[in-house]
N, C-alpha and C positions, 0 to 999 in steps of 0.2 A: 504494500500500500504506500502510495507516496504522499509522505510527509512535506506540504507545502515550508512551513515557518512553523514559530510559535505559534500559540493560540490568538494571545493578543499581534501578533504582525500580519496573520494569516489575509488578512481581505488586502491590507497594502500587497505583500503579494503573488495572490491571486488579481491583483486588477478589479474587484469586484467592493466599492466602500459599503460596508456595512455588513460585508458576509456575515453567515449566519453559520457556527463551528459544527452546531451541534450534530448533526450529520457527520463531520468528519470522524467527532469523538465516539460517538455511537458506534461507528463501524471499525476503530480501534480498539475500544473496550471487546467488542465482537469478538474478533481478530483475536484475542488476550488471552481469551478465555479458550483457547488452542483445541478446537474442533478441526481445525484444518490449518496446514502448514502455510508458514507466512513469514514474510519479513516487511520492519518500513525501511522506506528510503527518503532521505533528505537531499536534493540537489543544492549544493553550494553557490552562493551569488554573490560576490565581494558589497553588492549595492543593496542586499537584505538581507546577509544574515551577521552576526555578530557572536561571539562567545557566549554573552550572557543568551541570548536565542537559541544556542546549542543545549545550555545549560535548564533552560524552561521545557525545550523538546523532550531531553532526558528527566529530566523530575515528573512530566506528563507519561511518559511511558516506559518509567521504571520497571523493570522484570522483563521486558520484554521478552522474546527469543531471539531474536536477530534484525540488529538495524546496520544500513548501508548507509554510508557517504559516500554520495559523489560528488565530481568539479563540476562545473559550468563549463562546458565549451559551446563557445557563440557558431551555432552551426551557419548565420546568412541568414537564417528565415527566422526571425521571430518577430513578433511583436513589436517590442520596446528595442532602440538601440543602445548601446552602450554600459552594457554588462559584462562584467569579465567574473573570472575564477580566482581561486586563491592558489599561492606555489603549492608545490609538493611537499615544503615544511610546514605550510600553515596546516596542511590539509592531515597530518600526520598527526598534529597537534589537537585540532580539534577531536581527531580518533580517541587521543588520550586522556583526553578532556572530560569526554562521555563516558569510558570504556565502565567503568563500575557500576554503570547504569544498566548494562547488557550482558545478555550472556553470550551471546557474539557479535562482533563489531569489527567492519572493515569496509575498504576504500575502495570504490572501482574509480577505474579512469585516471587513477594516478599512481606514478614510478614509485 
């Protein structure tokens, strides 16, 4: 399940002011309660996310089984321009940041 932001950053961004989570959280708690295999994932966006938003995602979905980080790569097609990613230190860091939050945790799309 992918994990936009935090709860409180979630509608800046998705694009949508005034989103409504509870949808989102519902179908995490879901997910949680491990009737079927699952992981979240968090796409990384130097322009929405920040440590402390790391750290709100993981107190949100403490125990989980398995959360993914990914980078941002600006594929040409999106939306909004000028969004970038975080290095491959920052992105390691944030791993470690979370990591006692999960019972596994790791990085795609970066060395």
């Amino acid at each position: 399940m992918d994990i936009k932001n935090s709860l409180s950053k979630y509608a800046l961004t998705v694009g949508i002011p005034g989103f409504d989570t509870s949808g989102v959280q519902e179908s995490a708690e879901i997910l949680m309660e491990e009737r079927v295999d699952y992981e979240f994932r968090t796409t990384l966006v130097r322009e929405f996310h920040t440590e402390a938003d790391l750290l709100s995602i993981a107190h949100w979905l403490e125990g989980a089984k398995r959360y993914r980080l990914q980078n941002f790569v600006d594929s040409g097609a999106l939306i909004q321009i000028g969004l970038h990613g975080f290095s491959s230190e920052e992105m390691h860091a944030f791993a470690e940041l979370v990591r006692p939050y999960f019972a596994d945790i790791s990085l795609r799309g970066v060395d």
